[in-house]
C-alpha positions in Angstrom: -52.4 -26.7 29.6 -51.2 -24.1 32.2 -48.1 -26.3 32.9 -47.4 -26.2 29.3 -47.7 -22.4 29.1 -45.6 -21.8 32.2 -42.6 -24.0 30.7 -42.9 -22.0 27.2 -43.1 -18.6 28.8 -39.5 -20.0 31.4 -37.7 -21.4 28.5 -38.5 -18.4 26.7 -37.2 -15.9 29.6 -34.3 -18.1 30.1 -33.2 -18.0 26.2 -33.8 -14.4 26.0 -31.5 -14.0 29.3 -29.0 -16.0 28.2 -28.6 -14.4 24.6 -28.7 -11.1 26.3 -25.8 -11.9 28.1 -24.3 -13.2 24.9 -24.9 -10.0 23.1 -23.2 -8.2 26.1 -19.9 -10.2 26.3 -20.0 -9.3 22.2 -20.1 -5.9 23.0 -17.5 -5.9 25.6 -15.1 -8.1 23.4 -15.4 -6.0 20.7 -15.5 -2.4 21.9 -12.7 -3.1 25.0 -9.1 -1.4 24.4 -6.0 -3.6 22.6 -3.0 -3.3 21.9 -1.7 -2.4 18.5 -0.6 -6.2 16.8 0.8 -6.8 13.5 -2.8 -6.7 11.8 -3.2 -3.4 13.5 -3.7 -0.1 11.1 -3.8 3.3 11.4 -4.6 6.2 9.3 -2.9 9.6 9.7 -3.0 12.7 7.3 -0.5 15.4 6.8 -1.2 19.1 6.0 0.9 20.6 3.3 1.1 24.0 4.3 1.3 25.0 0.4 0.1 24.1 -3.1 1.2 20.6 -5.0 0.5 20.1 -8.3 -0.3 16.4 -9.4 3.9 15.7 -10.6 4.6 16.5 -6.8 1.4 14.4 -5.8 2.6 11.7 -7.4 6.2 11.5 -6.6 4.3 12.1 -2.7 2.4 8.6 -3.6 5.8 6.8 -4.7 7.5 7.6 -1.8 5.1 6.9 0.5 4.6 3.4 -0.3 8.2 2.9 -0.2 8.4 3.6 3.1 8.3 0.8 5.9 5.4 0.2 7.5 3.0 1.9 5.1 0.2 0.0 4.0 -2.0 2.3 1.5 -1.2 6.0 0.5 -3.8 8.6 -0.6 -2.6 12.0 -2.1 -5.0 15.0 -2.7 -3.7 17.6 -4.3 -5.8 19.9 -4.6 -6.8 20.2 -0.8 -3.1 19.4 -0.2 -3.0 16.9 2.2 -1.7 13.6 2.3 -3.8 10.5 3.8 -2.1 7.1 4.6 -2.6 4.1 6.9 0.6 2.4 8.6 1.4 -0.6 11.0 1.8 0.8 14.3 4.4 -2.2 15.4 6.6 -1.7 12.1 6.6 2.6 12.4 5.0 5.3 14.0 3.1 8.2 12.5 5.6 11.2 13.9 8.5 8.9 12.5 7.1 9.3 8.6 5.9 12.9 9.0 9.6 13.7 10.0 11.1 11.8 7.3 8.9 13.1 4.5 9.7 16.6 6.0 13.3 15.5 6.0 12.9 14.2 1.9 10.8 16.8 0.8 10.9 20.2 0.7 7.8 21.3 2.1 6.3 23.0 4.7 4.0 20.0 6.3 2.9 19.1 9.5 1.0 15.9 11.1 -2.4 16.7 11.6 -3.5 15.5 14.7 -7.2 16.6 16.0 -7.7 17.6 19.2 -10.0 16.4 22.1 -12.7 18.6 20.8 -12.6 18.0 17.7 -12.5 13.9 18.6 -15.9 14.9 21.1 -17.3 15.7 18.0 -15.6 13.6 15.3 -18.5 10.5 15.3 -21.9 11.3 16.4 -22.9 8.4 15.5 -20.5 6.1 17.3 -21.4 8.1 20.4 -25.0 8.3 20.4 -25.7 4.6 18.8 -27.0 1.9 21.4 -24.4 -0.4 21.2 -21.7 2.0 21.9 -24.1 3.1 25.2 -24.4 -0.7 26.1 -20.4 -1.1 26.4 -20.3 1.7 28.2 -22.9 0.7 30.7 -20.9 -2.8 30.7 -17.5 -1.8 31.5 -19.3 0.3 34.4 -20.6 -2.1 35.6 -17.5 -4.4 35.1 
């Protein structure tokens, strides 16, 4: 009977070892750095620096999904702002702010937050336990 007990309670530690070793490589492989590929997205906004009614919202839109790399387009007008997502290998995000400064008339710029603003962007990416487990992982790593 002990015998039988110890060999439960060893293949028990052992499985719950092993898939806690599993569940770490997971959280590496997931949460580690890579490099944009051509399923990679990105999502930018620009500030318009003045008011847009929905005619100039909408010829915005059009535009904006004409233009390479783009993949969806999102136009607010009454906050002002324009929010898209792009392929980072087909265009860049400076390259489309430039050119829709360049085709319309407007006073826009890229918004781009800054490092305090991304400190505080996610609370809950920062604080949640897997995030805290790949970063105790690539330490140790």
């Amino acid at each position: 009977m002990k015998k039988n007990i110890k060999k439960i309670l060893l293949y028990s530690i052992s499985t719950f070892l092993f898939l806690v070793v599993v569940l770490a490589i997971h959280i590496y492989w997931v949460y580690r750095p890579k490099t944009p590929d051509a399923n990679s997205k990105i999502m930018a906004r620009i500030d318009i620096r003045q008011q847009i009614d929905q005619d100039e919202a909408n010829k915005i839109a059009i535009w904006m999904n004409h233009q390479k790399g783009i993949d969806h387009v999102l136009v607010n007008p009454q906050a002002s702002i324009v929010v898209f997502t792009f392929f980072p290998v087909k265009t860049t995000g400076n390259k489309i702010v430039e050119d829709f400064k360049i085709n319309f008339n407007l006073k826009a710029d890229r918004f781009v937050p800054s490092a305090n603003d991304l400190k505080h962007s996610c609370p809950v990416a920062a604080s949640s336990l897997t995030y805290k487990l790949y970063k105790l992982i690539s330490q140790i790593i």
